[in-house]
Backbone as a printed PyTorch tensor [residue, N CA C, xyz], in Angstrom:
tensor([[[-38.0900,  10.0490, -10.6510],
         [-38.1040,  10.0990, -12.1030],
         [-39.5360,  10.3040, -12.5920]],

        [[-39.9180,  11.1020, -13.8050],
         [-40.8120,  11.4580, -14.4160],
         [-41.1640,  10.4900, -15.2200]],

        [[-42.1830,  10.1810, -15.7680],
         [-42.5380,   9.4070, -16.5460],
         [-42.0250,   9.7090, -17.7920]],

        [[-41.8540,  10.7140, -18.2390],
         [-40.9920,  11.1960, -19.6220],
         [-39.3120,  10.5290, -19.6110]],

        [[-39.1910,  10.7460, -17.6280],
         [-37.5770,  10.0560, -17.6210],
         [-37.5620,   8.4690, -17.9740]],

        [[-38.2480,   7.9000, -17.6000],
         [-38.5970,   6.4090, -17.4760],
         [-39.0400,   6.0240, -18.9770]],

        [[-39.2930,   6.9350, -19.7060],
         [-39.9250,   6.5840, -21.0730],
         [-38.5780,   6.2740, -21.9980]],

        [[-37.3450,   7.7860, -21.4300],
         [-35.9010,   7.5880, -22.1650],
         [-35.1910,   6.2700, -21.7660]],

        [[-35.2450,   6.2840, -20.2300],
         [-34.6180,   5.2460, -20.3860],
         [-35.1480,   4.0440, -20.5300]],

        [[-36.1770,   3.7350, -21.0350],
         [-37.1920,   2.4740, -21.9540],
         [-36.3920,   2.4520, -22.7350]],

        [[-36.4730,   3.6900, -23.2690],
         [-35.8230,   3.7350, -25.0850],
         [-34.7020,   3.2410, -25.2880]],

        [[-33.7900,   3.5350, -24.2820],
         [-32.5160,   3.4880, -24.5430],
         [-31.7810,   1.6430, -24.2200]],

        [[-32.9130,   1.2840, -22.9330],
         [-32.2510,   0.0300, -22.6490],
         [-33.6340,  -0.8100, -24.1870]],

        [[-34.4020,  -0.6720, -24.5480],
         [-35.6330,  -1.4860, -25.3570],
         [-34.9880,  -1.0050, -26.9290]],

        [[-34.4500,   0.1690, -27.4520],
         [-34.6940,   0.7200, -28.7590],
         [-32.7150,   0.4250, -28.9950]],

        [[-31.8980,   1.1880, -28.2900],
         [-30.6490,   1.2220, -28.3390],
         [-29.9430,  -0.4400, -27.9020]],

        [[-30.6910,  -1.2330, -26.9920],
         [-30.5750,  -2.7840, -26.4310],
         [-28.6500,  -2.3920, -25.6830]],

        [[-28.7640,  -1.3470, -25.6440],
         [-28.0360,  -1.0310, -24.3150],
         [-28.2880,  -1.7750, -23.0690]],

        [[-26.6970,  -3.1140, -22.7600],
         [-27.3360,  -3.5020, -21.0850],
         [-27.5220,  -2.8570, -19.8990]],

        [[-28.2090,  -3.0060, -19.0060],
         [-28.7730,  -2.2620, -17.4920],
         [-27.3230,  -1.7150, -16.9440]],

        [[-26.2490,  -2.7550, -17.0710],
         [-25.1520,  -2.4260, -16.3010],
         [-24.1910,  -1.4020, -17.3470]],

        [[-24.8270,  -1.3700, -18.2790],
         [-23.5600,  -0.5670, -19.6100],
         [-24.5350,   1.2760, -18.9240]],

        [[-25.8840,   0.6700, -19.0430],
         [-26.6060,   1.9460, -18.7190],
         [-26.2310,   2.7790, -17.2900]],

        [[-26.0310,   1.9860, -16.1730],
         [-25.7200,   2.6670, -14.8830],
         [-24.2950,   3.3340, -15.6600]],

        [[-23.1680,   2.1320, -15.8760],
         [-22.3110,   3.3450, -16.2160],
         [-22.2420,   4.7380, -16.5820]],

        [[-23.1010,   4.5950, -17.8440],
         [-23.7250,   5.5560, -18.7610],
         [-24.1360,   6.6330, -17.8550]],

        [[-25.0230,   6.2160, -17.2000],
         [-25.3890,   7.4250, -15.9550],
         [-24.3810,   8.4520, -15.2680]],

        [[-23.7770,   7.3020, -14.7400],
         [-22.5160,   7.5510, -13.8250],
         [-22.2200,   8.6150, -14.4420]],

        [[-21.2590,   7.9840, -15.6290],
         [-20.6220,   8.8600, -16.2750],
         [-20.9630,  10.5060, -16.5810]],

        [[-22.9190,  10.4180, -17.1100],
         [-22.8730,  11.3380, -17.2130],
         [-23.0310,  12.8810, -16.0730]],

        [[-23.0770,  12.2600, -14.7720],
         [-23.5320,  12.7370, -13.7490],
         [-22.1200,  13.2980, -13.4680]],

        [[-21.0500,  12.2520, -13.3780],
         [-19.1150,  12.7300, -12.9840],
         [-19.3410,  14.2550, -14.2510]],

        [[-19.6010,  13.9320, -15.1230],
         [-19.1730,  15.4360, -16.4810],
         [-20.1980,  16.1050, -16.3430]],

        [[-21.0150,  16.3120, -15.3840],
         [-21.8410,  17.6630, -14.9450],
         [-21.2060,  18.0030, -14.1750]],

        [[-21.0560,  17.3710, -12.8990],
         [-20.2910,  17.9650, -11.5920],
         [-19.1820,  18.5310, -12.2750]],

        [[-18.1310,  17.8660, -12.7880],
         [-16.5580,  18.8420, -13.4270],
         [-17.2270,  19.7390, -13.9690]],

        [[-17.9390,  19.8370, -14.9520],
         [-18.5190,  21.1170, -15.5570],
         [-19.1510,  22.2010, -15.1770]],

        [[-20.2290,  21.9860, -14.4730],
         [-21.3900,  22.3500, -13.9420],
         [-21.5690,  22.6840, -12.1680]],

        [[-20.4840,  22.1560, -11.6320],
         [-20.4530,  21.7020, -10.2880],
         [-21.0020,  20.9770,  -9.2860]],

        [[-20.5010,  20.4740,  -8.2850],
         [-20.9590,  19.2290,  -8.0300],
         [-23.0780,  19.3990,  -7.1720]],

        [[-23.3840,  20.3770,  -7.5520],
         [-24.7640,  20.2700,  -7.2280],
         [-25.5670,  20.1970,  -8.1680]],

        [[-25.2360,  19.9720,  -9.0880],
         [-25.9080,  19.7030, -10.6960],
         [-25.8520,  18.5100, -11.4060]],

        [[-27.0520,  18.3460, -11.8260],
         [-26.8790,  16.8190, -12.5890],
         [-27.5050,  16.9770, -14.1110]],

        [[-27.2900,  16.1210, -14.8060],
         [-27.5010,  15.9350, -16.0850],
         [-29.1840,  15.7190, -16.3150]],

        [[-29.5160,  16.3760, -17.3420],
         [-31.0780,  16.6740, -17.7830],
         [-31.1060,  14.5970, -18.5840]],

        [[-32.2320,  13.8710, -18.7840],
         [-32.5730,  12.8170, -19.1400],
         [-32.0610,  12.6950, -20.7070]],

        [[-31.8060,  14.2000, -21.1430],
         [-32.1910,  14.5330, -23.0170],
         [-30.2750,  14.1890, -22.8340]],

        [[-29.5680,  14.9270, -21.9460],
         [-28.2030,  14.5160, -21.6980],
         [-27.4250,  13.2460, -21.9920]],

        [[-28.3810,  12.6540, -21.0590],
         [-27.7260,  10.9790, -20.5670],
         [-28.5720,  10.4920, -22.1190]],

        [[-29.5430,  10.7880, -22.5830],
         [-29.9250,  10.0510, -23.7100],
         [-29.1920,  10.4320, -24.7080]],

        [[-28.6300,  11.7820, -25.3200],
         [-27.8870,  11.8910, -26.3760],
         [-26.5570,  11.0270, -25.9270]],

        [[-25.9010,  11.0980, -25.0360],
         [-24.6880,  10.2220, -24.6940],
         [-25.0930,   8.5180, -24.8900]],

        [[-26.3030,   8.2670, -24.7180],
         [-26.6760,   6.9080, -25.2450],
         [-26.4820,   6.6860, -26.1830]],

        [[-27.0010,   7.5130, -27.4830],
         [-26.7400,   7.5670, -28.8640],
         [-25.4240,   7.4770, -29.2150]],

        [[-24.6440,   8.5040, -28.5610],
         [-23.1770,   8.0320, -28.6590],
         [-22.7290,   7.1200, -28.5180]],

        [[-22.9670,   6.6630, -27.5400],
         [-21.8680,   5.4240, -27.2430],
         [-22.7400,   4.1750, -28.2990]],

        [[-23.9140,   4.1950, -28.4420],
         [-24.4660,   3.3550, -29.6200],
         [-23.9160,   3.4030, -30.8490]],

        [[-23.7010,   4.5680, -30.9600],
         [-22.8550,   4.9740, -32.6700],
         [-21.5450,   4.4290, -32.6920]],

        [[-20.6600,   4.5270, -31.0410],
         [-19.0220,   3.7770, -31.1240],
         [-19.1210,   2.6220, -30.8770]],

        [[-20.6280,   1.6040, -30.6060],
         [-20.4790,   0.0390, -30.4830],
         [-20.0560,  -0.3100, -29.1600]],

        [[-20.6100,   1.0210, -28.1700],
         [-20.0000,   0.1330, -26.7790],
         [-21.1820,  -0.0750, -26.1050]],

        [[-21.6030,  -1.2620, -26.3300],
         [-22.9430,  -2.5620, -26.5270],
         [-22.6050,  -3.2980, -25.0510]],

        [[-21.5600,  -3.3320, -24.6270],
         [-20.9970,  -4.4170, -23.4230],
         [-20.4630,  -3.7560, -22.3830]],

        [[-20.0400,  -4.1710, -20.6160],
         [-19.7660,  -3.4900, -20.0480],
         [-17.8820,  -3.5430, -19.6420]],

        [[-17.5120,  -4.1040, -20.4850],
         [-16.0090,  -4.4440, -20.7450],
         [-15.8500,  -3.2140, -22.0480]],

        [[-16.5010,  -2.9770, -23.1050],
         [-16.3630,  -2.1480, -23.5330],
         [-16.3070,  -1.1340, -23.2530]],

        [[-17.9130,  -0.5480, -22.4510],
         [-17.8360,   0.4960, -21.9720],
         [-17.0510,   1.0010, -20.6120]],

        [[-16.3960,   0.0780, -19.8490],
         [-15.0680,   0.6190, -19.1860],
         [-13.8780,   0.6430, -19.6150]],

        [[-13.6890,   0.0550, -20.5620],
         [-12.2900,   0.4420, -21.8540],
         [-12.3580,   1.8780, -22.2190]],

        [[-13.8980,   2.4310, -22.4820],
         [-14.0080,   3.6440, -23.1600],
         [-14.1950,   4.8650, -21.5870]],

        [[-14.1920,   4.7820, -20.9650],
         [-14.3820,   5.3520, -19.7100],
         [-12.5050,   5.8280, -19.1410]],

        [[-12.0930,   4.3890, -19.3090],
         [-10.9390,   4.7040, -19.1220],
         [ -9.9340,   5.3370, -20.2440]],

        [[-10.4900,   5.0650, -21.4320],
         [ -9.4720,   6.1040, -21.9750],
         [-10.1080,   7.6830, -22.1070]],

        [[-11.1010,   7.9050, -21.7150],
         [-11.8210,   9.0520, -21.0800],
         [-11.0730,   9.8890, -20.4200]],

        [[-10.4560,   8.9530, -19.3200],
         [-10.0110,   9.1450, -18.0660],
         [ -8.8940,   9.7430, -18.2890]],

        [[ -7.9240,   8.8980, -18.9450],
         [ -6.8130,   9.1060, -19.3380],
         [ -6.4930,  10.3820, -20.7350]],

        [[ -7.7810,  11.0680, -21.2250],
         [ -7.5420,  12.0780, -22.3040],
         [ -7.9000,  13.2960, -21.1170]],

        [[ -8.6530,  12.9230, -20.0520],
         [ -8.6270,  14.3740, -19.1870],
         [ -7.3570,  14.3540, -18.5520]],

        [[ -7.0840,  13.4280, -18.3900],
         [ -5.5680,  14.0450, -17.3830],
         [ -4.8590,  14.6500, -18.4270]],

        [[ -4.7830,  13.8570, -19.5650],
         [ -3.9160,  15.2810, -20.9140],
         [ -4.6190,  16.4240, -20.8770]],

        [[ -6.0210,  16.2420, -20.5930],
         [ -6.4110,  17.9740, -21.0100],
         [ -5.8710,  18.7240, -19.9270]],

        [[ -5.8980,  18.0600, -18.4490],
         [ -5.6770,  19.0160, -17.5070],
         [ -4.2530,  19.5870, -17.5310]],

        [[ -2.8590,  18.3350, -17.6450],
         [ -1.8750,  18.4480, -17.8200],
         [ -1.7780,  19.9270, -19.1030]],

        [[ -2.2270,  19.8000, -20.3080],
         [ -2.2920,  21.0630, -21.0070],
         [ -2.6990,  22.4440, -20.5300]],

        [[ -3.6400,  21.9570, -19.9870],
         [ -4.6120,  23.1380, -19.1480],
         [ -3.5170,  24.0930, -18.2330]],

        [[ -2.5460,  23.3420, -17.4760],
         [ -1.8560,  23.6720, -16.5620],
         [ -0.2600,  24.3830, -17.3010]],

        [[ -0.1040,  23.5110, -18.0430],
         [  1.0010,  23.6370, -19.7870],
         [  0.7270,  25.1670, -20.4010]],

        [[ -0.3990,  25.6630, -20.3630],
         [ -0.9940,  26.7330, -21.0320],
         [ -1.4410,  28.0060, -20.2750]],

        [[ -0.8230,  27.7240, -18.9820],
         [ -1.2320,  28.7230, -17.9030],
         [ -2.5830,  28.7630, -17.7410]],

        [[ -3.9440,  28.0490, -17.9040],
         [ -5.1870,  28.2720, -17.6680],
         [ -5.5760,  27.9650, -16.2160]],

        [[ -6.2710,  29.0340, -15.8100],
         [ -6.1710,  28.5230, -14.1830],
         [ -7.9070,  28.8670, -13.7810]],

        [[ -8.2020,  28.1860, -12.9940],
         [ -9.7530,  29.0100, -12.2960],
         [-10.7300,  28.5310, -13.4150]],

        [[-10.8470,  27.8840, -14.6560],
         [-11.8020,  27.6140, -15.5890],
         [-11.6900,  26.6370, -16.3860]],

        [[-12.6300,  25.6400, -16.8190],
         [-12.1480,  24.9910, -18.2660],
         [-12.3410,  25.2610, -19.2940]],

        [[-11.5120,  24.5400, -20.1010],
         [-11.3510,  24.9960, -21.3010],
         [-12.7190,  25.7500, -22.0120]],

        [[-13.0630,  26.0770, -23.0280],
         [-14.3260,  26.7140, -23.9040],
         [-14.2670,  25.5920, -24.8210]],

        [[-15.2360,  25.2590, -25.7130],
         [-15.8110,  24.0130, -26.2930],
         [-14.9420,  24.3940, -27.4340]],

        [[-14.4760,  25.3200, -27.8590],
         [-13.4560,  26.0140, -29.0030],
         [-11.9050,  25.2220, -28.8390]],

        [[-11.5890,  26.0470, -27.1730],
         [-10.6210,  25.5370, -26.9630],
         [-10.3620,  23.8150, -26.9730]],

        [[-11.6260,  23.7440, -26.3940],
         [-11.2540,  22.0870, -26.1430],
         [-11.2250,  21.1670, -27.5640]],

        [[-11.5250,  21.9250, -28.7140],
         [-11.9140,  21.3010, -30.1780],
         [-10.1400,  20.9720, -30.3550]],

        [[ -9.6960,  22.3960, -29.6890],
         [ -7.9790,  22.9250, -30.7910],
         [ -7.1710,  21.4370, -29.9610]],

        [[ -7.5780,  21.6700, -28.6230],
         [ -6.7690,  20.4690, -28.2390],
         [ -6.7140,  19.0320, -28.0270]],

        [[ -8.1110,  18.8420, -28.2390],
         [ -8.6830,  17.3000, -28.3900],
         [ -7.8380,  16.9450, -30.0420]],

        [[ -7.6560,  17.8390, -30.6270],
         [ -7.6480,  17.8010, -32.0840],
         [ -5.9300,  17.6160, -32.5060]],

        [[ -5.3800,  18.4880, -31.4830],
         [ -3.6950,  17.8940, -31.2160],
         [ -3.3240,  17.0030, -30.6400]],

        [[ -4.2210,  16.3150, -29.8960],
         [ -3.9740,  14.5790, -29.4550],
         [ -4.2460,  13.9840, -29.9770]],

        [[ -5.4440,  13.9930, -30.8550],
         [ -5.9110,  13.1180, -31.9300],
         [ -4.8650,  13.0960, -32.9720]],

        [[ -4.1800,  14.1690, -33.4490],
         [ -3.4460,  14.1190, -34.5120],
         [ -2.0380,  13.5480, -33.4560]],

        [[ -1.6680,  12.6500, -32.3860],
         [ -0.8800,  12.1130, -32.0430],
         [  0.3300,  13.1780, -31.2870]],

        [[  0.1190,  14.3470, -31.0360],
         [  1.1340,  15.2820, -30.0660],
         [  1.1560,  15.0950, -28.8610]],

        [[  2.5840,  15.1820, -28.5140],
         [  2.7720,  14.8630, -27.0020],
         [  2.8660,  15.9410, -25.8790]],

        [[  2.9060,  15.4870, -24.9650],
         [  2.9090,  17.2640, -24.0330],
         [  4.0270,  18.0110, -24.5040]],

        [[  5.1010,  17.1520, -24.4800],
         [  6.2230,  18.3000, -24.8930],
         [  6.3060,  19.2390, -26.0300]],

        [[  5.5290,  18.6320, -26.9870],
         [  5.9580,  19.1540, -28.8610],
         [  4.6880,  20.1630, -28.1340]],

        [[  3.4500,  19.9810, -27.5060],
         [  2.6720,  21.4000, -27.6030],
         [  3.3340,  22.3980, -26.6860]],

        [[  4.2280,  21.9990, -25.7870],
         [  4.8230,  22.7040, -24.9740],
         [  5.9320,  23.9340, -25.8410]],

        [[  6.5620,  23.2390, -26.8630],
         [  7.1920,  23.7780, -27.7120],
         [  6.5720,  24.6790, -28.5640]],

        [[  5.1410,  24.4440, -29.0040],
         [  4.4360,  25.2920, -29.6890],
         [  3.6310,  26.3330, -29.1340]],

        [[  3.2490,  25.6960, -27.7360],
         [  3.2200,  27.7340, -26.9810],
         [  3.7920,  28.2760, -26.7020]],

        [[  5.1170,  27.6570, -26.2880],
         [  6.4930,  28.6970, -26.0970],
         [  6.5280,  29.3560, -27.6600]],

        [[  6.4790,  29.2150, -28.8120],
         [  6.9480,  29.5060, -30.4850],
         [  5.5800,  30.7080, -30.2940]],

        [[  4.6140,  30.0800, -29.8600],
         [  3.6660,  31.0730, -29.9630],
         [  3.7480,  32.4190, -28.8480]],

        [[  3.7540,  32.4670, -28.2250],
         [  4.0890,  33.3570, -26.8480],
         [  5.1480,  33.7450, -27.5660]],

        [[  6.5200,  33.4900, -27.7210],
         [  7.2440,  34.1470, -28.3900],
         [  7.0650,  35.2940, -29.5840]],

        [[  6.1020,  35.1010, -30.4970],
         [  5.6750,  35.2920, -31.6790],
         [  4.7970,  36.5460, -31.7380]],

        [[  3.4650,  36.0600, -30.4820],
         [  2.5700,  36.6350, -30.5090],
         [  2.4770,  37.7050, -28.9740]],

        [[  3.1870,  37.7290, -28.4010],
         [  3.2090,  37.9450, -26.7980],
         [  2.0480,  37.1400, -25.6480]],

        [[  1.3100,  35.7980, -26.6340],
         [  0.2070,  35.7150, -25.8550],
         [ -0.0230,  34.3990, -25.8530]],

        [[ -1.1420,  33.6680, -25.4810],
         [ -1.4800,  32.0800, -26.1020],
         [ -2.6250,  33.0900, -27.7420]],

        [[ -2.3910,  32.6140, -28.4930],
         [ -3.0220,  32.9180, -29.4950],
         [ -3.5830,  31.7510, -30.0950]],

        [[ -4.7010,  30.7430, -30.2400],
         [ -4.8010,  29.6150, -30.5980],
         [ -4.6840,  28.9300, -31.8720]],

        [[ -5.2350,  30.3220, -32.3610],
         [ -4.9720,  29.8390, -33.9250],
         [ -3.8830,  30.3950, -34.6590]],

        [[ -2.8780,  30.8200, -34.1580],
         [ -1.3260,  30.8630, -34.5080],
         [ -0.8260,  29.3930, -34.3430]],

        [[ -0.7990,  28.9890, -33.1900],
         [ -0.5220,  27.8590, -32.5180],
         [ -1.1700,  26.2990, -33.3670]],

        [[ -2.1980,  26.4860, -33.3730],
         [ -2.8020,  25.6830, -34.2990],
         [ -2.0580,  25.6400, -35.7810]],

        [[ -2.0110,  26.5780, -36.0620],
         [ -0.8580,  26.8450, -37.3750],
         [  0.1120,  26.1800, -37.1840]],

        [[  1.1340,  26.1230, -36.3090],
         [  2.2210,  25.7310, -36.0640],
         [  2.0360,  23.9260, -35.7070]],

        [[  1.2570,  23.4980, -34.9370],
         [  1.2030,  22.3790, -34.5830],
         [  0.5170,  21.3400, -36.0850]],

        [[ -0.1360,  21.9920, -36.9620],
         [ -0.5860,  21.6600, -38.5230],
         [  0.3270,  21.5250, -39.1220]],

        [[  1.4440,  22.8630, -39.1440],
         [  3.0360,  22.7280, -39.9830],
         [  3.6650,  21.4110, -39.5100]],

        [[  3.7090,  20.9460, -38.1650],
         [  3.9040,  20.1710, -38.0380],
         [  3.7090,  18.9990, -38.1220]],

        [[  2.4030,  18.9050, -38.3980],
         [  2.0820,  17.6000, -38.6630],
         [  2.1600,  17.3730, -39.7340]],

        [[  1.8480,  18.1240, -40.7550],
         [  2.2190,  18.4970, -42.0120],
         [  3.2790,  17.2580, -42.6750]],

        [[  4.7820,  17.8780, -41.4370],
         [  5.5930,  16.9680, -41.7030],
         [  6.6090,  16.0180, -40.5700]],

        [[  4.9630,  15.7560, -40.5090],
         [  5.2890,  14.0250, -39.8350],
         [  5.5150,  14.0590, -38.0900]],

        [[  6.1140,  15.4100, -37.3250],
         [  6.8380,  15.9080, -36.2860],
         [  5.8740,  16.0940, -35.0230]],

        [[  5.5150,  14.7500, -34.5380],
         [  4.5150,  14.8210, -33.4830],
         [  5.0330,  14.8850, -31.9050]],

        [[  6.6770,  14.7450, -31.8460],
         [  7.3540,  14.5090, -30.5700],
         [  8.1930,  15.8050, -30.4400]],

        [[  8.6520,  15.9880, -29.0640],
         [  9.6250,  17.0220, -28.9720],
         [ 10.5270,  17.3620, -29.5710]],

        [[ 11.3490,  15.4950, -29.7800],
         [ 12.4220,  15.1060, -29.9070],
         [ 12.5150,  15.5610, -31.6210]],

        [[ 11.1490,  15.0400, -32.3960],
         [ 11.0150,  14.9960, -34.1030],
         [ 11.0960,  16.5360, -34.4390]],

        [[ 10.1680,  17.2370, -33.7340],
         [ 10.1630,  19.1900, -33.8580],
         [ 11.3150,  19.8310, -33.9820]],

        [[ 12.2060,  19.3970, -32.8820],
         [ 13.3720,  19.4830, -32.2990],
         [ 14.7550,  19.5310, -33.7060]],

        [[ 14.2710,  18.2330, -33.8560],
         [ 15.3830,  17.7070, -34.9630],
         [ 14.7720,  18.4380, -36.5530]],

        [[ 13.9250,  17.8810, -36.6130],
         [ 13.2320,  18.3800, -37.9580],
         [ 12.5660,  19.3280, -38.5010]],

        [[ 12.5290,  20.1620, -37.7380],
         [ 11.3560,  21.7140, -38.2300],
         [ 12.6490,  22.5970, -38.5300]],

        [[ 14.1830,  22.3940, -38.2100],
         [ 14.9840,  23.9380, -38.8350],
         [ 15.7070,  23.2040, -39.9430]],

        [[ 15.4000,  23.5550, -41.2240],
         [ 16.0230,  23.2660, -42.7160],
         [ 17.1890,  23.6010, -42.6330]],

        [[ 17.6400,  24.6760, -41.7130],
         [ 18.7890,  24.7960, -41.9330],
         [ 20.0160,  23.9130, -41.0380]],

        [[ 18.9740,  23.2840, -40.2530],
         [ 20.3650,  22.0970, -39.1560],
         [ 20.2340,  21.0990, -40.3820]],

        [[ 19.2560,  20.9950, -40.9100],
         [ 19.3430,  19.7280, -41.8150],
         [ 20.3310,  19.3250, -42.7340]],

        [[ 20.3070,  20.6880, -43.5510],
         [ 21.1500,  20.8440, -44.5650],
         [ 22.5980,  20.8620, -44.4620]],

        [[ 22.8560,  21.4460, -43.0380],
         [ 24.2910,  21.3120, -42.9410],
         [ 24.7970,  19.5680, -42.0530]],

        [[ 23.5650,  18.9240, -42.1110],
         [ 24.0210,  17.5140, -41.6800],
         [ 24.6850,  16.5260, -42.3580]]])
């Protein structure tokens, strides 16, 4: 380590009062999301692991019970991305920081694999293609009104099953 490295992480365990053991995580962590990204002979620049300090300072994960709560639901939003990834025919690459906005952004708004499953089939249908921001359209209509499950899309997106119920 450089003295510039040793200066960040001063900062971060002295200025942020981030603990030693919240910080190795911190490391960890950011070293695992170079390798997936970057591949596994690459590691994260100091300016990296320090903006991710800031982060996790800004969400309050101060403790190391916190910060493996937040690790693990980490954990658990990549296996949705990959599960999508695989859902969406993407093969050989990850997502683009675009893509990953559209779909971080349909879990956040509470969609399950199936209802997006339904909305690239609507899209592929529509468009002959994955088109994202068709799709995005469609998964908005939906949320629109209320229809975050297969089962809710299913039942509730054709006015016309409704009406004759």
């Amino acid at each position: 380590l450089t003295g510039a490295d040793l200066k960040i992480l001063f900062g971060i365990y002295d200025y942020l009062r981030l603990p030693t053991e919240v910080i190795f995580l911190l490391i960890n962590h950011c070293v695992e999301e170079t390798h997936e990204h970057q591949g596994a002979g690459k590691f994260p620049s100091m300016r990296t692991i320090e903006k991710e300090a800031y982060c996790w300072y800004n969400r309050e994960i101060m403790t190391l019970e916190l910060a493996e709560e937040y690790l693990l639901r980490i954990r658990a939003r990549g296996g949705e991305m990959n599960d999508i990834k695989r859902l969406l025919q993407i093969n050989g690459r990850n997502f683009s920081s675009t893509e990953r906005k559209y779909v971080e952004s349909w879990l956040d708004l509470g969609f399950d694999l199936e209802a997006i499953a339904l909305a690239y089939d609507k899209t592929v249908v529509k468009t002959g293609g994955l088109t994202w921001k068709y799709m995005d359209s469609i998964i908005r209509s939906w949320h629109s009104k209320n229809l975050h499950t297969a089962e809710e899309v299913t039942n509730g997106d054709n006015p016309v099953k409704n009406i004759r119920s």
